[in-house]
Backbone atoms as SQL, in Angstrom:
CREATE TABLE atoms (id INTEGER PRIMARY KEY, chain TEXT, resi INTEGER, resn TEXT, atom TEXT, x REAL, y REAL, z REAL);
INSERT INTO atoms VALUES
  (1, 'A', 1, 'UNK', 'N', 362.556, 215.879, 10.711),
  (2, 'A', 1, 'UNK', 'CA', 362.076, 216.974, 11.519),
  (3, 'A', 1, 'UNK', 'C', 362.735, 216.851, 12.876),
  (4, 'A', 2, 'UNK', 'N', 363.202, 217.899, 13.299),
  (5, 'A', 2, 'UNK', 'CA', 363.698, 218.128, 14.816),
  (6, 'A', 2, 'UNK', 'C', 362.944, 218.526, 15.606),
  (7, 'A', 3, 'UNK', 'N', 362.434, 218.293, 16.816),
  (8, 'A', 3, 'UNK', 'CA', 361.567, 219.004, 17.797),
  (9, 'A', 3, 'UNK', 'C', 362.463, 218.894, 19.117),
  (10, 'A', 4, 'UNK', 'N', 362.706, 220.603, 19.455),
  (11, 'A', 4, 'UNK', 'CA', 363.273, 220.693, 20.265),
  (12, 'A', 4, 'UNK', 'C', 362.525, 220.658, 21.791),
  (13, 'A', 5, 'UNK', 'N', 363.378, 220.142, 22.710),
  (14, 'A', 5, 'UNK', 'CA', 362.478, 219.918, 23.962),
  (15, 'A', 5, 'UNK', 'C', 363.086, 221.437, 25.146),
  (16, 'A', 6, 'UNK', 'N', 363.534, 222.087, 24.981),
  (17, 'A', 6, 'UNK', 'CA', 363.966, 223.286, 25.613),
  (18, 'A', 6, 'UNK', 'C', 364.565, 224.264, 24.836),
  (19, 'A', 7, 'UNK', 'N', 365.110, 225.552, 25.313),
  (20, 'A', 7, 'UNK', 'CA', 365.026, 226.845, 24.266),
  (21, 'A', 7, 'UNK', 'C', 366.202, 227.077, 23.421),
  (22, 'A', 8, 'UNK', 'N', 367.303, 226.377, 24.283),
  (23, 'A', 8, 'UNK', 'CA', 368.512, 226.307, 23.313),
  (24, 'A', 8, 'UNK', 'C', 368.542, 224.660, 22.523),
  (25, 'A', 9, 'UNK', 'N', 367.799, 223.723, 22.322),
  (26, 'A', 9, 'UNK', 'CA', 368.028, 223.072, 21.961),
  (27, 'A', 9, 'UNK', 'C', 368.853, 222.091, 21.872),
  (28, 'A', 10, 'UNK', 'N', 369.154, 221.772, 23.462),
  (29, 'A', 10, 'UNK', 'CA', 370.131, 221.017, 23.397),
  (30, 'A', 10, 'UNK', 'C', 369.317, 219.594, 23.477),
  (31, 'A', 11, 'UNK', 'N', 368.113, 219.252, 23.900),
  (32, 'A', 11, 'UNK', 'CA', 367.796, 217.981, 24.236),
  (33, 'A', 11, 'UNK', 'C', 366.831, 218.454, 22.355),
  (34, 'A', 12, 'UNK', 'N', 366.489, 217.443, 21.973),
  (35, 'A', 12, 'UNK', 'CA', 366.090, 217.223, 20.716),
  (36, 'A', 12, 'UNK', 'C', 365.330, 215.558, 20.823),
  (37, 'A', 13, 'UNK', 'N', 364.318, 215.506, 19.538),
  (38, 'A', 13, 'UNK', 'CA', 363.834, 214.367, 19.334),
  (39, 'A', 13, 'UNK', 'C', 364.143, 214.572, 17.583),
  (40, 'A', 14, 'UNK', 'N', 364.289, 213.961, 16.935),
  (41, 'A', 14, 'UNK', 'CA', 364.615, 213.374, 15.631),
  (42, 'A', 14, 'UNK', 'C', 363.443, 212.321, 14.575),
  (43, 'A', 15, 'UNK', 'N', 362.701, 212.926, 14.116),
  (44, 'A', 15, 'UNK', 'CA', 362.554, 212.145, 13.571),
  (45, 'A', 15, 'UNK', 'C', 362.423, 212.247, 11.561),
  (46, 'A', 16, 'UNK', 'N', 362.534, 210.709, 10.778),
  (47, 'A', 16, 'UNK', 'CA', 362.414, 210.522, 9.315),
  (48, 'A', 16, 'UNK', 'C', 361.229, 210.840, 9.306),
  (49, 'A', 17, 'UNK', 'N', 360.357, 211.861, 8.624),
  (50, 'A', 17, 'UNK', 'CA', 359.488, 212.002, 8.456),
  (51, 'A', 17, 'UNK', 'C', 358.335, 210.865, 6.866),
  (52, 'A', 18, 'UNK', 'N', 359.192, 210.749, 6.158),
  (53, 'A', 18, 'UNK', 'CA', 358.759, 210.535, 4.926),
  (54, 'A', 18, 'UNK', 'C', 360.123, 209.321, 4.625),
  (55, 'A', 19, 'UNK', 'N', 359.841, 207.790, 4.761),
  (56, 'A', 19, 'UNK', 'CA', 360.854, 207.145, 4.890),
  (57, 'A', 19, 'UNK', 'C', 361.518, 206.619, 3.110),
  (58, 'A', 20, 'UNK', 'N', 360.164, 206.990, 2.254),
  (59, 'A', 20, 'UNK', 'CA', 360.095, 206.538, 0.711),
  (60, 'A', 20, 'UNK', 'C', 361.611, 207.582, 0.232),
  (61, 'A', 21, 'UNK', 'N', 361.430, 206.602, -0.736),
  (62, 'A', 21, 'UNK', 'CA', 363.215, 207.734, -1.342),
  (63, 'A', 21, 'UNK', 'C', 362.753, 208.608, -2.253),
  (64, 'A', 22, 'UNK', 'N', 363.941, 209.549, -2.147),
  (65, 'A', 22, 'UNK', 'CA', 363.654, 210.794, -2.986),
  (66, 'A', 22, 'UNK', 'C', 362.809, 211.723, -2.829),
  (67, 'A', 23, 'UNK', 'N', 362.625, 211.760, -1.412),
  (68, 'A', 23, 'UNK', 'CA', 361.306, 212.751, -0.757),
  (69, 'A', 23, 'UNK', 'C', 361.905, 213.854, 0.062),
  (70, 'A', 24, 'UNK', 'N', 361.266, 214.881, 0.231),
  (71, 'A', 24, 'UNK', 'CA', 361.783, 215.769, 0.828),
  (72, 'A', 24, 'UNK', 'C', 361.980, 217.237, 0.574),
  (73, 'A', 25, 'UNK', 'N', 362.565, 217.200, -0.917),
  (74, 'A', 25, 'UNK', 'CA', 363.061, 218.832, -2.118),
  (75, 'A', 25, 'UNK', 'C', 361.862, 219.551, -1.637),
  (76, 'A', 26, 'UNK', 'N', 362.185, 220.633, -1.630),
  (77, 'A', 26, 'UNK', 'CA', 361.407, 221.608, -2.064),
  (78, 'A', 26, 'UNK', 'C', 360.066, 221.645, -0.918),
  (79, 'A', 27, 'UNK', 'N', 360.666, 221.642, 0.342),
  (80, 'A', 27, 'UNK', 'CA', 360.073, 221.909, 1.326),
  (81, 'A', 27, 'UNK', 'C', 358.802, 222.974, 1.813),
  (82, 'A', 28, 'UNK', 'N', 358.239, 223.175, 2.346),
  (83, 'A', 28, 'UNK', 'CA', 357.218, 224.407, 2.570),
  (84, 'A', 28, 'UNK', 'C', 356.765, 223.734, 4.098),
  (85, 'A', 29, 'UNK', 'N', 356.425, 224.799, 4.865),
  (86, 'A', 29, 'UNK', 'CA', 355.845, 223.869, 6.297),
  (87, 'A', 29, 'UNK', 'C', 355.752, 225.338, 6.728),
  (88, 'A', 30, 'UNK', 'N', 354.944, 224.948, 8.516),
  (89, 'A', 30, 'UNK', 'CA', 354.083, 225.781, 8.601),
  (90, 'A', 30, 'UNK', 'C', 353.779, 225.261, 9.909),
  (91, 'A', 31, 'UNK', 'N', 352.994, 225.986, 11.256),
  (92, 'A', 31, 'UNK', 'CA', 352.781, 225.566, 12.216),
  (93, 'A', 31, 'UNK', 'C', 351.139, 226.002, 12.498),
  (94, 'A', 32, 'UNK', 'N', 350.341, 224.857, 12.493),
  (95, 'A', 32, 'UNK', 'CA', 348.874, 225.155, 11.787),
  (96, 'A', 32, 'UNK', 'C', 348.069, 225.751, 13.839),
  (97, 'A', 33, 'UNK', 'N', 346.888, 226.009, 13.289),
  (98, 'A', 33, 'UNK', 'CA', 346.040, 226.413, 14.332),
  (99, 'A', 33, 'UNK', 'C', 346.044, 225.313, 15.685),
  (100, 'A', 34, 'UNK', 'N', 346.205, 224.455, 15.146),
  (101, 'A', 34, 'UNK', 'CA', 346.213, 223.177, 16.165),
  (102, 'A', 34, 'UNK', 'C', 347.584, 222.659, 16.754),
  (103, 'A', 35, 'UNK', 'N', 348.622, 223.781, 16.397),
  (104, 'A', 35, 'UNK', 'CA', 349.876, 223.894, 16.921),
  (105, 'A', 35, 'UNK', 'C', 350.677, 222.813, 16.664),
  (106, 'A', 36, 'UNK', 'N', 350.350, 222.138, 15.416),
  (107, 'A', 36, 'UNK', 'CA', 351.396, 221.043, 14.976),
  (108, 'A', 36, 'UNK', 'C', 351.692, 220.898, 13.422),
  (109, 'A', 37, 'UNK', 'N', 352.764, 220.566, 12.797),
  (110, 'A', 37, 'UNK', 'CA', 353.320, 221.095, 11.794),
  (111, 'A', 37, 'UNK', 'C', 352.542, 220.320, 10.449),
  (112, 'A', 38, 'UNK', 'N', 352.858, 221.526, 9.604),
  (113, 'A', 38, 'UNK', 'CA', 352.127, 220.683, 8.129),
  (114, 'A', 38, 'UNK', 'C', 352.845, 221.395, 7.045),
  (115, 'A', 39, 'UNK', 'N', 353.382, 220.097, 6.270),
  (116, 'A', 39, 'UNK', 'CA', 354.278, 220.339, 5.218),
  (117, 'A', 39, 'UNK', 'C', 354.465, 219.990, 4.027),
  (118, 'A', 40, 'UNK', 'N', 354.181, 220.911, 2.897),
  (119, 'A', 40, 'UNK', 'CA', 353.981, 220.304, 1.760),
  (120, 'A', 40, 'UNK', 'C', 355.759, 219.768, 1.245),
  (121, 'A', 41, 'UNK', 'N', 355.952, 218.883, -0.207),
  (122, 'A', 41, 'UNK', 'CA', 357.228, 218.603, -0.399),
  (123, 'A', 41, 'UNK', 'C', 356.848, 217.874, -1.652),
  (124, 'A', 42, 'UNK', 'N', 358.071, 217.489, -2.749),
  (125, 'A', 42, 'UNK', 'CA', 358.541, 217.158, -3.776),
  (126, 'A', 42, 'UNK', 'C', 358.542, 215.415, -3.337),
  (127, 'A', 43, 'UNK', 'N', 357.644, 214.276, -3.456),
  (128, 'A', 43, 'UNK', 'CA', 358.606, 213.466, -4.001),
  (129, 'A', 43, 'UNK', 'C', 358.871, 212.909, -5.498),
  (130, 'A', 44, 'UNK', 'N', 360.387, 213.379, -5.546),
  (131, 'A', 44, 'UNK', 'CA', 360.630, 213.210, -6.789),
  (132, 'A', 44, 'UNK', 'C', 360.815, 212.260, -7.303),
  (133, 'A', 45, 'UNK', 'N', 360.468, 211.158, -7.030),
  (134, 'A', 45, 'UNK', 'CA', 360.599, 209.566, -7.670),
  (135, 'A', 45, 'UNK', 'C', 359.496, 209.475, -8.376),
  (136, 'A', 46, 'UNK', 'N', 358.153, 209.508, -7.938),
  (137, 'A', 46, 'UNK', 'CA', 356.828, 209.783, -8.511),
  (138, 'A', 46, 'UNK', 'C', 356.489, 211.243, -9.029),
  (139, 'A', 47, 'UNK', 'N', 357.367, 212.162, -8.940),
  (140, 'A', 47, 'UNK', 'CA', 357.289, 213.816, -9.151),
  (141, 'A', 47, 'UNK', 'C', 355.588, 213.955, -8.613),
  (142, 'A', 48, 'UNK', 'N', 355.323, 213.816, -7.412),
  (143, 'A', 48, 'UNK', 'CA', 354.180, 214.126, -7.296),
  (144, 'A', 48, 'UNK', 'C', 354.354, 215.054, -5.767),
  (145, 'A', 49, 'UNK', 'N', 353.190, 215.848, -5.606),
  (146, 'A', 49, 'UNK', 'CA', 353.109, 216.564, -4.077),
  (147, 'A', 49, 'UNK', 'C', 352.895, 215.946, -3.375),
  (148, 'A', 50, 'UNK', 'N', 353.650, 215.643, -1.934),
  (149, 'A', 50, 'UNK', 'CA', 352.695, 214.822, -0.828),
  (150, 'A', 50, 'UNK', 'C', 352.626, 216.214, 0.241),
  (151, 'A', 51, 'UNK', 'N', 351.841, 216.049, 0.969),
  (152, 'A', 51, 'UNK', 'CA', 351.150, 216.766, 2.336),
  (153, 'A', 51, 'UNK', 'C', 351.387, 216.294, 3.361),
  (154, 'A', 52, 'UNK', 'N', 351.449, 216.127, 4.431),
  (155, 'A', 52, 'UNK', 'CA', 352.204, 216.028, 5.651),
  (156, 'A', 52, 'UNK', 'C', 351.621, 216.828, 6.867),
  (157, 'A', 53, 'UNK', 'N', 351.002, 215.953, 7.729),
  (158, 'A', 53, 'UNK', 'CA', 350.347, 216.270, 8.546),
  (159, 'A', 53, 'UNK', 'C', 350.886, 215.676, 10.169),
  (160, 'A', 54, 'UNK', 'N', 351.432, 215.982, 11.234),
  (161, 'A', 54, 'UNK', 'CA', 352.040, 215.783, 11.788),
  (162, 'A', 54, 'UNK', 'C', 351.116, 215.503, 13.218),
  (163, 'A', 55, 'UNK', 'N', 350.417, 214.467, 13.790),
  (164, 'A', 55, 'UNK', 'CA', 349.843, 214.070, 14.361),
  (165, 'A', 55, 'UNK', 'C', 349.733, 214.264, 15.755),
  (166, 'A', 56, 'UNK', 'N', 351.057, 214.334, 16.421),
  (167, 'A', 56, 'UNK', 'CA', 351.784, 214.739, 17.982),
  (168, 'A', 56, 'UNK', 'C', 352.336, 215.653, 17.176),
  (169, 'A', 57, 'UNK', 'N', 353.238, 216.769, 18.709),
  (170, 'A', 57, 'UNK', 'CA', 353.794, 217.220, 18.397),
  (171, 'A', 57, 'UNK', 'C', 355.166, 217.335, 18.257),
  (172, 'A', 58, 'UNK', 'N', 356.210, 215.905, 18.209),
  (173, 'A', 58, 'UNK', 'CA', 356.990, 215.961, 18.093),
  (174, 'A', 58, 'UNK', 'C', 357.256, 214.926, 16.730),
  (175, 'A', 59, 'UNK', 'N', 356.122, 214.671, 16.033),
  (176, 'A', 59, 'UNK', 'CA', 355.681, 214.205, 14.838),
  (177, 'A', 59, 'UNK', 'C', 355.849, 213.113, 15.126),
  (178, 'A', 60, 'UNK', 'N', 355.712, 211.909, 15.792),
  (179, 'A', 60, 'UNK', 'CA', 356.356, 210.708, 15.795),
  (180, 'A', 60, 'UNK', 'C', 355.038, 209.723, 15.184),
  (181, 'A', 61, 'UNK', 'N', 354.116, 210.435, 15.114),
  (182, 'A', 61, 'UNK', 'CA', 353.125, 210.369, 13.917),
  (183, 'A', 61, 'UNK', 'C', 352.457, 211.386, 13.332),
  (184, 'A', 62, 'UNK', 'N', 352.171, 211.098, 12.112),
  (185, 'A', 62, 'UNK', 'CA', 351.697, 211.925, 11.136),
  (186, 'A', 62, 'UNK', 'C', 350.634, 210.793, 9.839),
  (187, 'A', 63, 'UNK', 'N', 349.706, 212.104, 9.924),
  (188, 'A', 63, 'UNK', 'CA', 349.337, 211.710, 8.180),
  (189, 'A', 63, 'UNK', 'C', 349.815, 212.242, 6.963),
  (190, 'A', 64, 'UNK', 'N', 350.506, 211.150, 6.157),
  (191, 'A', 64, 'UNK', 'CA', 350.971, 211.864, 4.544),
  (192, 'A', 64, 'UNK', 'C', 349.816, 211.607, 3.621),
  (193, 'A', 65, 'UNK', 'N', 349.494, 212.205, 2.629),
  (194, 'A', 65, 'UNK', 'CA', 348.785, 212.327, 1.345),
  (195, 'A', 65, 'UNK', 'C', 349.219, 212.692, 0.295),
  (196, 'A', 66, 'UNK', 'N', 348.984, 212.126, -1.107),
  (197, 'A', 66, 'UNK', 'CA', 349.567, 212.227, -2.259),
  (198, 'A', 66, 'UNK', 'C', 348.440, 213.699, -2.838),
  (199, 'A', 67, 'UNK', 'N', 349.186, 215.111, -2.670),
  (200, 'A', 67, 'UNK', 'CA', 347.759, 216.312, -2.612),
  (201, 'A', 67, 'UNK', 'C', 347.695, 216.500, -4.125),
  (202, 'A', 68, 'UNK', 'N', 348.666, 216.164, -5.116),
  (203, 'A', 68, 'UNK', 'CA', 348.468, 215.757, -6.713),
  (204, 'A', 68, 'UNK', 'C', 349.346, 214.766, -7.182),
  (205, 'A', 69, 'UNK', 'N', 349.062, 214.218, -8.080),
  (206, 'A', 69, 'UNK', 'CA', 349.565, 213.593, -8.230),
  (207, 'A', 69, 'UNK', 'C', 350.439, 213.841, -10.443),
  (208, 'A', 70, 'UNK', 'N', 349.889, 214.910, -11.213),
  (209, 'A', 70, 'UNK', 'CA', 350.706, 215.602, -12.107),
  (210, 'A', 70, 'UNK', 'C', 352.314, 215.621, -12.070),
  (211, 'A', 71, 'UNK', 'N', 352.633, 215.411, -13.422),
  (212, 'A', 71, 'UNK', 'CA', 353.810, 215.143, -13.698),
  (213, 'A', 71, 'UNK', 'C', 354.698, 217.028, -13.011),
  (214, 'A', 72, 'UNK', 'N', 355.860, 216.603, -11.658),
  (215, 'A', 72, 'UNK', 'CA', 356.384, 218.077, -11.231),
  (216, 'A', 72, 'UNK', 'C', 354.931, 218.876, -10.217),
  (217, 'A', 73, 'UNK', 'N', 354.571, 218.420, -10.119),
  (218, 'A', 73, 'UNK', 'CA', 353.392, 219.246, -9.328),
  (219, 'A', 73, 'UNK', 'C', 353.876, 220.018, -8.049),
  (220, 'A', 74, 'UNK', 'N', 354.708, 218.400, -7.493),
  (221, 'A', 74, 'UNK', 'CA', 355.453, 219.164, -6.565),
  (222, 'A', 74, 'UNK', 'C', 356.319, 220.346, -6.055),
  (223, 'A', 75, 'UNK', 'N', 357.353, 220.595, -6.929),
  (224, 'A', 75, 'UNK', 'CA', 357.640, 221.833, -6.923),
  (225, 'A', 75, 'UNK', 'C', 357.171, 222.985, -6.912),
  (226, 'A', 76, 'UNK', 'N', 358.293, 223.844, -5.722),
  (227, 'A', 76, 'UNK', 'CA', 357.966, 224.896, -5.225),
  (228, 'A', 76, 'UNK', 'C', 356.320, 225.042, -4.463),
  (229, 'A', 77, 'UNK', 'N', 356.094, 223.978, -3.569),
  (230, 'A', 77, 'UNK', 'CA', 355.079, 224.247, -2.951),
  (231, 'A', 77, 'UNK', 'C', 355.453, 225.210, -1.898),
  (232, 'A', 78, 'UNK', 'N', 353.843, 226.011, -1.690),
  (233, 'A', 78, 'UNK', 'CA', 354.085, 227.230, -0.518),
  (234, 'A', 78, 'UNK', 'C', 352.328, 226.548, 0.425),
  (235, 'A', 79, 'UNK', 'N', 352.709, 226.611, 1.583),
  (236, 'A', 79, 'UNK', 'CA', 351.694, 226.467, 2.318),
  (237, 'A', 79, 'UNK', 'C', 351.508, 227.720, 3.224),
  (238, 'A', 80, 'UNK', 'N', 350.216, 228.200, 3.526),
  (239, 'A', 80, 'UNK', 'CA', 350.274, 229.469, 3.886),
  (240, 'A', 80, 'UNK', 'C', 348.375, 229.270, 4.727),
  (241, 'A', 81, 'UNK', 'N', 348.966, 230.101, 5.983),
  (242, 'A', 81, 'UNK', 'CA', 347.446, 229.706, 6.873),
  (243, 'A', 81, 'UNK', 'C', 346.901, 230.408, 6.805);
């Protein structure tokens, strides 16, 4: 995840959100009521959904959760507020 610190984006913070391998596919995210990001995703090593809850707002913490755990579940998640 990138969080930009001004409007053209030249100063930036960076961070691995999800450091486990094979995470990431099939993205969905969203900028919730509490003005910080939440994102569903594929990891495909376990083919399961994790959730992604982004703690600050330049995520440098977050809570992840395994939101099923079914064989492919993950795919094509849509998160929607």
């Amino acid at each position: 995840l990138v969080h930009c610190t001004d409007e053209k984006c030249t100063t930036r913070i960076a961070n691995v959100l999800d450091v486990s391998s094979n995470t990431g596919e099939y993205t969905s995210a969203m900028i919730g009521s509490d003005g910080y990001v939440t994102m569903a995703y594929l990891d495909a090593t376990t083919e399961t959904l994790r959730v992604l809850h982004c703690d600050t707002l330049d995520c440098t913490f977050s809570t992840k959760t395994v939101a099923h755990d079914a064989i492919s579940s993950g795919r094509w998640p849509a998160i929607i507020q």
